[in-house]
N, CA, C and O atoms as CSV, one atom per row, in Angstrom:
chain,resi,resn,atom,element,x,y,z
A,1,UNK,N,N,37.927,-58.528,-63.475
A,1,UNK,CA,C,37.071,-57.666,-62.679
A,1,UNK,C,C,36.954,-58.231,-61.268
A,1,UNK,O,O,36.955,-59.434,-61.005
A,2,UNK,N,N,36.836,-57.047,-60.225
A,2,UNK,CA,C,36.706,-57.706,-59.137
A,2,UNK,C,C,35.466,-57.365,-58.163
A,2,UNK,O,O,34.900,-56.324,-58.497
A,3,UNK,N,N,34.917,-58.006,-57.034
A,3,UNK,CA,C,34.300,-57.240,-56.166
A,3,UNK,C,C,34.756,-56.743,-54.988
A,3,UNK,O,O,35.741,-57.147,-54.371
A,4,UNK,N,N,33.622,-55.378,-54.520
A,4,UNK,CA,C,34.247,-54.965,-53.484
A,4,UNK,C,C,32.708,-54.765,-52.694
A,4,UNK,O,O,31.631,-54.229,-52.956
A,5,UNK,N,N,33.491,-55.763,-51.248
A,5,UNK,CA,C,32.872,-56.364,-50.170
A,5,UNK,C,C,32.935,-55.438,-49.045
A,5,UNK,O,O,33.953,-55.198,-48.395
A,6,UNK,N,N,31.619,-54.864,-48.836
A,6,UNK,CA,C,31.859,-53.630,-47.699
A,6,UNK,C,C,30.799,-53.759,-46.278
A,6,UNK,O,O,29.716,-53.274,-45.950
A,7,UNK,N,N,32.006,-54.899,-45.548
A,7,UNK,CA,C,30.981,-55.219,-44.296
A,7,UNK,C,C,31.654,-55.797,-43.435
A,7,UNK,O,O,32.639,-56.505,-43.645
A,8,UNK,N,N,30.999,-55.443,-42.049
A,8,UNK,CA,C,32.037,-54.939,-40.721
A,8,UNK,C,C,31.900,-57.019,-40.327
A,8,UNK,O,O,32.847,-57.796,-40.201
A,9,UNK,N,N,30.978,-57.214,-40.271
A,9,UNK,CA,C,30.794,-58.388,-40.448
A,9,UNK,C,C,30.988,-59.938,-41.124
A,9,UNK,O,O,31.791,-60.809,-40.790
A,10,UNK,N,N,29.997,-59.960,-42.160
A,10,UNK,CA,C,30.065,-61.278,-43.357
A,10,UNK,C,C,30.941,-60.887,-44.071
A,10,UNK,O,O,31.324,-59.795,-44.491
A,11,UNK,N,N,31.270,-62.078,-44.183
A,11,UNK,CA,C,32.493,-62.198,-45.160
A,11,UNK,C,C,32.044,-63.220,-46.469
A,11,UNK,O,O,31.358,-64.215,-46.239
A,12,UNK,N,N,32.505,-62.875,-47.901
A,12,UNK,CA,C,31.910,-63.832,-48.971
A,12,UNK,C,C,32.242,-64.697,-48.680
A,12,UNK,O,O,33.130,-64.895,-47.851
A,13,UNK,N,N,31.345,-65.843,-49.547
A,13,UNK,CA,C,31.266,-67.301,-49.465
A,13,UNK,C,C,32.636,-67.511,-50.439
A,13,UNK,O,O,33.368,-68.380,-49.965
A,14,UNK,N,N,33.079,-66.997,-51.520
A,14,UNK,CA,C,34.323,-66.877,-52.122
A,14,UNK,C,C,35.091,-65.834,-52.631
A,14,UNK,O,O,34.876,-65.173,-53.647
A,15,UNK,N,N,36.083,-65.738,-51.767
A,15,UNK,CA,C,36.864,-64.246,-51.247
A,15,UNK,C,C,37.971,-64.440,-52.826
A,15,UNK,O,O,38.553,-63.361,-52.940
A,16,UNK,N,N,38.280,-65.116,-53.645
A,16,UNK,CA,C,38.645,-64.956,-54.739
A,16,UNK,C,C,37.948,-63.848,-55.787
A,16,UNK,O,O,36.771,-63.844,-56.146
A,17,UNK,N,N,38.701,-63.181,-56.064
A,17,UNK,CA,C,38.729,-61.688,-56.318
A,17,UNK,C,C,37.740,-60.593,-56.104
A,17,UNK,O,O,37.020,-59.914,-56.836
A,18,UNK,N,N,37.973,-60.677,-54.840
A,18,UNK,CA,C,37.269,-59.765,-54.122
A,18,UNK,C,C,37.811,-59.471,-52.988
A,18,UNK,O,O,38.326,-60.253,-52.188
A,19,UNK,N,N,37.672,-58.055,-52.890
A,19,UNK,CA,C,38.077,-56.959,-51.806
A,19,UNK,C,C,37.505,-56.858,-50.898
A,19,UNK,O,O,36.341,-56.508,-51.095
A,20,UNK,N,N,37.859,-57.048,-49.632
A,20,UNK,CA,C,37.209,-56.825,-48.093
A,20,UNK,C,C,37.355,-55.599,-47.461
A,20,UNK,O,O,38.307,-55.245,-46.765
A,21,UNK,N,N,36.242,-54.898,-47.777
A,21,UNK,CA,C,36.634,-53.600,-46.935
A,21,UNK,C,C,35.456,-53.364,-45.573
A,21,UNK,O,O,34.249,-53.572,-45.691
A,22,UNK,N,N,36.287,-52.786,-44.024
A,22,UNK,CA,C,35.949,-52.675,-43.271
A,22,UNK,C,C,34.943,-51.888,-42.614
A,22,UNK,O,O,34.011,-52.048,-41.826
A,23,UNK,N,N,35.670,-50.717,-43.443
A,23,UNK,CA,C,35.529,-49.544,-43.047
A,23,UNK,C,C,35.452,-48.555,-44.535
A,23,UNK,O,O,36.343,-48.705,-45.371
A,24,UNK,N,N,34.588,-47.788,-44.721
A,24,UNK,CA,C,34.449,-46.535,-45.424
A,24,UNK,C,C,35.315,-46.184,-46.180
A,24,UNK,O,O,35.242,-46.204,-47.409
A,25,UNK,N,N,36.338,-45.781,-45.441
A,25,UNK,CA,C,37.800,-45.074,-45.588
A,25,UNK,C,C,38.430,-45.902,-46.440
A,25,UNK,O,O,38.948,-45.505,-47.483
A,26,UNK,N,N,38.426,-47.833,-45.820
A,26,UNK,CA,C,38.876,-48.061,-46.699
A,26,UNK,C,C,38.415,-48.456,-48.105
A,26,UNK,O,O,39.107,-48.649,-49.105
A,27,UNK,N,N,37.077,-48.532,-47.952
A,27,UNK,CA,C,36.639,-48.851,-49.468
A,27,UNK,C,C,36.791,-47.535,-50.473
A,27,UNK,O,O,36.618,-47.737,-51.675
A,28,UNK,N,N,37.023,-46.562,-50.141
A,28,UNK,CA,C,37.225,-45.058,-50.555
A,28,UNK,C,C,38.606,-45.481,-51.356
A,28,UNK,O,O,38.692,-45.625,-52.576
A,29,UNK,N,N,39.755,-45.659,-50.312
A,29,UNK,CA,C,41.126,-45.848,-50.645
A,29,UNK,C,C,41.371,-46.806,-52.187
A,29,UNK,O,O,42.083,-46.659,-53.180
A,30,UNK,N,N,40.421,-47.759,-51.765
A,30,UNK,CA,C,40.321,-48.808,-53.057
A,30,UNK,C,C,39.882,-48.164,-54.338
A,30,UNK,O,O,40.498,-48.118,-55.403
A,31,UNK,N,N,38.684,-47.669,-54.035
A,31,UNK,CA,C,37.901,-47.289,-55.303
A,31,UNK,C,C,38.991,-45.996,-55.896
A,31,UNK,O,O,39.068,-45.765,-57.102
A,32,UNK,N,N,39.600,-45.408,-55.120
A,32,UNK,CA,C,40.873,-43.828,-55.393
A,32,UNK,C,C,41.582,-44.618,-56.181
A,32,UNK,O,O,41.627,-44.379,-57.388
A,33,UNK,N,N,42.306,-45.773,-55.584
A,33,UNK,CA,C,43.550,-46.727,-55.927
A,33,UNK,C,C,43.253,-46.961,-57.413
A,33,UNK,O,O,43.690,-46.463,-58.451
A,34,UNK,N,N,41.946,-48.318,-57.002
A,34,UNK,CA,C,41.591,-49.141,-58.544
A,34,UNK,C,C,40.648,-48.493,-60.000
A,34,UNK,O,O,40.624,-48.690,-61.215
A,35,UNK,N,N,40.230,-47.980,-59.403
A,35,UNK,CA,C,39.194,-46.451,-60.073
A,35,UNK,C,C,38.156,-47.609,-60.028
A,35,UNK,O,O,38.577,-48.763,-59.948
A,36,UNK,N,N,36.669,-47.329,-60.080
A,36,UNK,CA,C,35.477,-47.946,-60.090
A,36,UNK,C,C,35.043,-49.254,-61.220
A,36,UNK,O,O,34.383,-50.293,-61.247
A,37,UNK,N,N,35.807,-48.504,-61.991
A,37,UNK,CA,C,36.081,-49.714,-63.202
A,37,UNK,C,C,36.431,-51.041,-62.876
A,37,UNK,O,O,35.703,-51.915,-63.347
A,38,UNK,N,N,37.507,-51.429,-62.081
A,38,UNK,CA,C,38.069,-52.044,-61.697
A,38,UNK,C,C,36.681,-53.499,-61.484
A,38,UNK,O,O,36.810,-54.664,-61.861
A,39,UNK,N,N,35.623,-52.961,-60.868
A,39,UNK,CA,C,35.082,-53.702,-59.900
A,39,UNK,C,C,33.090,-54.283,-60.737
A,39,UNK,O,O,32.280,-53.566,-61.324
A,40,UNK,N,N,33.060,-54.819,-60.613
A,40,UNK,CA,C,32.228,-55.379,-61.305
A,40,UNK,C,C,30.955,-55.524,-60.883
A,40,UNK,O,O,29.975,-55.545,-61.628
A,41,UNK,N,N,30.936,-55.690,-58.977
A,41,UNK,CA,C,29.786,-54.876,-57.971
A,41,UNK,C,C,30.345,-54.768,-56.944
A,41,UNK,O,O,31.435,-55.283,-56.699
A,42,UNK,N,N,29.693,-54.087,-56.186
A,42,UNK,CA,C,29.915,-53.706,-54.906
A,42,UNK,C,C,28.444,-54.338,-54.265
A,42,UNK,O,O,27.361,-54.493,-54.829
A,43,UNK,N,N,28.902,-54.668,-52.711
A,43,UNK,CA,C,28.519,-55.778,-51.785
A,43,UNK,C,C,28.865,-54.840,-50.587
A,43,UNK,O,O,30.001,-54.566,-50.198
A,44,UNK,N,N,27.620,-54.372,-50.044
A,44,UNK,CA,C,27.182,-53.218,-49.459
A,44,UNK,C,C,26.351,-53.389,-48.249
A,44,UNK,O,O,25.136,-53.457,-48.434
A,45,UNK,N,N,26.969,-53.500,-46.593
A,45,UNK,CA,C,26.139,-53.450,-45.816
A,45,UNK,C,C,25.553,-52.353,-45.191
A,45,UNK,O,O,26.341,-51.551,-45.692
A,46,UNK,N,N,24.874,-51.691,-44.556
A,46,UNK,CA,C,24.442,-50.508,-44.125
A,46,UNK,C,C,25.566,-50.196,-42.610
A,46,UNK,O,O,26.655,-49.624,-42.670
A,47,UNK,N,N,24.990,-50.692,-41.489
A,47,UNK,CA,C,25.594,-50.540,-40.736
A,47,UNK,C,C,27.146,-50.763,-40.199
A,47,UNK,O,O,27.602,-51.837,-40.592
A,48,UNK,N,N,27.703,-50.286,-39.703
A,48,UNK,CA,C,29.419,-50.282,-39.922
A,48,UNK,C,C,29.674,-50.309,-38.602
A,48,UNK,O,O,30.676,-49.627,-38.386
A,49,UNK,N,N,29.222,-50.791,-37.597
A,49,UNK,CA,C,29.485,-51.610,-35.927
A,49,UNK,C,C,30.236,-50.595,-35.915
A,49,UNK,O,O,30.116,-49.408,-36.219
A,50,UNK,N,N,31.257,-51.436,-35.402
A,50,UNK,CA,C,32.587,-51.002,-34.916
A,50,UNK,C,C,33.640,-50.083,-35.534
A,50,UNK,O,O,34.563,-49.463,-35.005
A,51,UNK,N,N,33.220,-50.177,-36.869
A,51,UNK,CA,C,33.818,-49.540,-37.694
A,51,UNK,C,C,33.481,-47.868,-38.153
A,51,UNK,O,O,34.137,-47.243,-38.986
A,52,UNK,N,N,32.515,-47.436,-37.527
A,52,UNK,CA,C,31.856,-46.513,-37.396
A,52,UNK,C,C,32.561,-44.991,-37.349
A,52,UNK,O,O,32.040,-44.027,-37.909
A,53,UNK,N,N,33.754,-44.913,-36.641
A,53,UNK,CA,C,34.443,-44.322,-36.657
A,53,UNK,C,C,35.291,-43.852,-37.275
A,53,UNK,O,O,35.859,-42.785,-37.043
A,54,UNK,N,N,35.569,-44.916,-38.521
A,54,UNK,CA,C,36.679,-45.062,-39.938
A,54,UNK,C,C,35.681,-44.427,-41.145
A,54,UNK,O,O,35.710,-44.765,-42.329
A,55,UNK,N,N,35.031,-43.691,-40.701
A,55,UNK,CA,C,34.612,-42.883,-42.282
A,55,UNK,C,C,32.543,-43.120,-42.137
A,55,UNK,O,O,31.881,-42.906,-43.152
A,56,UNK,N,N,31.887,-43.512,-40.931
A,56,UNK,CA,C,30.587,-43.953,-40.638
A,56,UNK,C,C,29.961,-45.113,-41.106
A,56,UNK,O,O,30.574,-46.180,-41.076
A,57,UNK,N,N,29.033,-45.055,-41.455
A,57,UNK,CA,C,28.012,-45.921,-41.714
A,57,UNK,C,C,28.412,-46.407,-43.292
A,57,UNK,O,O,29.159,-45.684,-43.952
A,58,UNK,N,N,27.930,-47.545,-43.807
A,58,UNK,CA,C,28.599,-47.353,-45.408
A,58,UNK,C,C,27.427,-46.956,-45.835
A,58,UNK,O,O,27.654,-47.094,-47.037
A,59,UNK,N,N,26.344,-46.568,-45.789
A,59,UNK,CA,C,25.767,-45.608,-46.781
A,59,UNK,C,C,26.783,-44.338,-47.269
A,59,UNK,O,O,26.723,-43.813,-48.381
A,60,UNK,N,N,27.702,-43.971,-46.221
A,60,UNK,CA,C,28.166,-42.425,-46.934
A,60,UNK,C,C,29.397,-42.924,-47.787
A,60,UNK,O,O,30.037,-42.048,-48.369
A,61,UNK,N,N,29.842,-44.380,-47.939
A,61,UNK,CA,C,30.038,-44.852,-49.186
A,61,UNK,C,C,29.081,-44.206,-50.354
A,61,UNK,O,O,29.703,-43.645,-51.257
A,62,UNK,N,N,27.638,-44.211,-50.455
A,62,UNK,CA,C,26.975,-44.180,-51.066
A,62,UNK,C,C,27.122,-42.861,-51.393
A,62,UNK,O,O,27.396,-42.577,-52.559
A,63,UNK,N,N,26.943,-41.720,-50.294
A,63,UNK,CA,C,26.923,-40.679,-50.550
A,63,UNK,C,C,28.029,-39.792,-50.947
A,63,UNK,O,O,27.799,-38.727,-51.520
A,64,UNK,N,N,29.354,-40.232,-50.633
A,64,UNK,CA,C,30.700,-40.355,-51.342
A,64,UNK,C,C,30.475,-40.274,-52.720
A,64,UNK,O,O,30.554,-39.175,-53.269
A,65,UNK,N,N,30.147,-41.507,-53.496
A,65,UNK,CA,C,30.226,-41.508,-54.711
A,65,UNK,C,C,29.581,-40.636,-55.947
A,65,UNK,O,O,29.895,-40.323,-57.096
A,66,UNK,N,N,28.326,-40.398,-54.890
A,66,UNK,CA,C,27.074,-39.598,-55.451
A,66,UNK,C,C,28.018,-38.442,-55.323
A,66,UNK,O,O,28.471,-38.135,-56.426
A,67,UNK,N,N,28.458,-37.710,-54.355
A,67,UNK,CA,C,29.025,-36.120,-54.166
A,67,UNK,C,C,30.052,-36.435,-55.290
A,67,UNK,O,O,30.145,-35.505,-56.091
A,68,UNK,N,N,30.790,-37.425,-55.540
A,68,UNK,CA,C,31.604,-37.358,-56.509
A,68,UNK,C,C,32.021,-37.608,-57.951
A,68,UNK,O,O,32.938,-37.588,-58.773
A,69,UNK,N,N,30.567,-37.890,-57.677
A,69,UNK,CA,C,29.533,-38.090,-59.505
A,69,UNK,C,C,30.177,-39.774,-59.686
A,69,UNK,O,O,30.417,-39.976,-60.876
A,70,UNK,N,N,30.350,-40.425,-59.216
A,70,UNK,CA,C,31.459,-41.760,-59.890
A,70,UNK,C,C,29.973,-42.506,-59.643
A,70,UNK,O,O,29.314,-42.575,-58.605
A,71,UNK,N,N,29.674,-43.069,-61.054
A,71,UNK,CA,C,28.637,-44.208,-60.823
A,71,UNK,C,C,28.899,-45.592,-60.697
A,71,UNK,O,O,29.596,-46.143,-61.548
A,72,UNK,N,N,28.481,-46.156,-59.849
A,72,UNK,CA,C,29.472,-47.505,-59.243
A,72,UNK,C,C,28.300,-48.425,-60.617
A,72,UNK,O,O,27.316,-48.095,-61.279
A,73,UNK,N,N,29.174,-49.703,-60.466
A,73,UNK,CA,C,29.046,-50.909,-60.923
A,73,UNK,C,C,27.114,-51.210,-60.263
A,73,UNK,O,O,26.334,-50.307,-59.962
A,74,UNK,N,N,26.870,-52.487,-60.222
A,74,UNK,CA,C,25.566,-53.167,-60.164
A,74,UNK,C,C,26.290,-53.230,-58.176
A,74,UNK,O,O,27.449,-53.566,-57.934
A,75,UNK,N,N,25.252,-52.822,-57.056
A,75,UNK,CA,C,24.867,-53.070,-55.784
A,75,UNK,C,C,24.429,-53.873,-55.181
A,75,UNK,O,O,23.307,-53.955,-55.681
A,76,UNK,N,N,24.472,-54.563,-54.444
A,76,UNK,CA,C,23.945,-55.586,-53.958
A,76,UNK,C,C,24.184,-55.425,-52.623
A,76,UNK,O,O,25.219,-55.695,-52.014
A,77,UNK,N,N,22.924,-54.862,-52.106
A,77,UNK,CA,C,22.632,-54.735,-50.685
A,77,UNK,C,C,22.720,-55.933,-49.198
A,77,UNK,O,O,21.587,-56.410,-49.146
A,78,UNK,N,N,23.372,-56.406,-48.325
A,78,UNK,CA,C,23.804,-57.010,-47.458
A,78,UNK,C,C,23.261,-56.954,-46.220
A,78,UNK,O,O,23.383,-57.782,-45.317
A,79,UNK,N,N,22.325,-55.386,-46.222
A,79,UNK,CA,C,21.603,-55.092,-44.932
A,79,UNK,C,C,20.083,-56.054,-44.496
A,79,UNK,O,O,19.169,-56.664,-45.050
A,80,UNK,N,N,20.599,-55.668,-43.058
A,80,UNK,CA,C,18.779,-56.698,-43.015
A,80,UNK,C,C,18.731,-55.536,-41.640
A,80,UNK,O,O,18.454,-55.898,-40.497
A,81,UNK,N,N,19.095,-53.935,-42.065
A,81,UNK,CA,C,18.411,-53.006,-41.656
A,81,UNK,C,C,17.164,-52.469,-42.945
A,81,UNK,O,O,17.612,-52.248,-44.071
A,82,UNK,N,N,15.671,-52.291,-42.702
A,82,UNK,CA,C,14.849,-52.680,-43.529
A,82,UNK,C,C,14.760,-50.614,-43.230
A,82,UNK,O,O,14.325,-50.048,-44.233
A,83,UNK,N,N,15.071,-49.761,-42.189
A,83,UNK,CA,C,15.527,-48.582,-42.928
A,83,UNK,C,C,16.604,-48.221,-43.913
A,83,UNK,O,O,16.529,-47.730,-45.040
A,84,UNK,N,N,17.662,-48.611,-43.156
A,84,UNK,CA,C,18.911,-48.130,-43.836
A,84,UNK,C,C,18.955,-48.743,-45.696
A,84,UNK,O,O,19.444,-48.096,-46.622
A,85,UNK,N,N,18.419,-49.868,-45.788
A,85,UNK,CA,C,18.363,-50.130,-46.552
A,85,UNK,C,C,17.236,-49.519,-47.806
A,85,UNK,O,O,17.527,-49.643,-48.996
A,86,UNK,N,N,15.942,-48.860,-47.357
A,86,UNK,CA,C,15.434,-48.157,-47.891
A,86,UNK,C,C,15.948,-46.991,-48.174
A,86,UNK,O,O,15.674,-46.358,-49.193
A,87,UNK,N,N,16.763,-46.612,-47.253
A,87,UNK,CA,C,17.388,-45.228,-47.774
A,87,UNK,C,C,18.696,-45.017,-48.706
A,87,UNK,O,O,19.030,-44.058,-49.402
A,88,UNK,N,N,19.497,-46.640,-48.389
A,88,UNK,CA,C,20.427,-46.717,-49.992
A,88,UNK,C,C,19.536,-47.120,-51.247
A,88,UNK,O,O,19.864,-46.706,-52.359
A,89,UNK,N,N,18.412,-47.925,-51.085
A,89,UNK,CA,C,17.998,-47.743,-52.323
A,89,UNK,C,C,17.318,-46.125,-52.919
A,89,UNK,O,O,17.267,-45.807,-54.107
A,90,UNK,N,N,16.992,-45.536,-52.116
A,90,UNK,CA,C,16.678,-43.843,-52.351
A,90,UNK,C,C,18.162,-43.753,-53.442
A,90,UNK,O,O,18.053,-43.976,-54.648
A,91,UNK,N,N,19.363,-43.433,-52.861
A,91,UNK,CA,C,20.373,-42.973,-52.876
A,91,UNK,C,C,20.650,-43.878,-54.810
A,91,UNK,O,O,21.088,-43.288,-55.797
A,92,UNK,N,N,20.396,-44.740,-54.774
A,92,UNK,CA,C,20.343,-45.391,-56.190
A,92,UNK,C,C,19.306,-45.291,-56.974
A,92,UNK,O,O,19.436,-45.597,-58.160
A,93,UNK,N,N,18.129,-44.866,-56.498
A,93,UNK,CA,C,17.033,-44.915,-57.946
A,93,UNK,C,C,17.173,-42.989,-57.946
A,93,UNK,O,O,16.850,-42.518,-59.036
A,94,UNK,N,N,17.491,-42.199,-57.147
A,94,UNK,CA,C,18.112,-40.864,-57.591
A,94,UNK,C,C,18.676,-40.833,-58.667
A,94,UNK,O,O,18.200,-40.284,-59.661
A,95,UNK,N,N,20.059,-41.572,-58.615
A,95,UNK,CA,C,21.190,-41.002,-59.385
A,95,UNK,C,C,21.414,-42.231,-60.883
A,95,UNK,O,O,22.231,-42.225,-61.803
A,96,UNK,N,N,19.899,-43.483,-60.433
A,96,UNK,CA,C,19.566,-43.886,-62.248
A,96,UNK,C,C,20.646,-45.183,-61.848
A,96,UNK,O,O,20.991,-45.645,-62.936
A,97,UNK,N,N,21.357,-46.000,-60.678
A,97,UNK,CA,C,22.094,-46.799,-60.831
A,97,UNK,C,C,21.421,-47.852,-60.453
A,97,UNK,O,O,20.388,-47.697,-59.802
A,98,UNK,N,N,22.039,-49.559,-60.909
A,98,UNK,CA,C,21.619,-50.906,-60.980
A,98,UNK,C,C,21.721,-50.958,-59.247
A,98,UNK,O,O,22.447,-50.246,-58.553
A,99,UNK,N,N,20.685,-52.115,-58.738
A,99,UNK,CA,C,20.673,-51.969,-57.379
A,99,UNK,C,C,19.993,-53.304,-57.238
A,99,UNK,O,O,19.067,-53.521,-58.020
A,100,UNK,N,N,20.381,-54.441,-56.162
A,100,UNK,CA,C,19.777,-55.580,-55.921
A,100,UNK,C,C,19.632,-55.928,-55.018
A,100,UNK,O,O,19.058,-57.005,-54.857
């Protein structure tokens, strides 16, 4: 099992099996590729800098998955936006998923 790391920024303390995604688009591509199974949590920052342009903010990661019914693995939030981050946890106690 692996994780998938979704931040424009930090990078894990150990990048052994785990996926770095930049941008939206590409954590999309992964989760299409590996199917959700694959991944054991997802590591989730809110804001997407620079990357903003490659698919927005990674909440619509969030909202991606939700439109596409796929219930991800256990979350683990990365933001030290104290909105954005209230509003992915919205987006997880909705749809009944693990969130940390």
């Amino acid at each position: 099992m692996m994780k998938l790391w979704v931040d424009d920024i930090r990078i894990p303390k150990d990048t052994e099996g785990c996926i770095i995604c930049k941008s939206v688009n590409d954590a999309k591509a992964w989760i299409r590729h590996l199917g959700i199974g694959a991944f054991e949590a997802i590591y989730i920052d809110h804001d997407a800098g620079d990357y903003f342009a490659d698919g927005g903010d990674y909440i619509c990661l969030l909202d991606w998955l939700e439109g596409m019914g796929i219930k991800p693995p256990v979350i683990y939030f990365l933001t030290a936006n104290p909105v954005g981050r209230a509003n992915m946890i919205r987006i997880c106690q909705k749809n009944g998923w693990r969130y940390r």
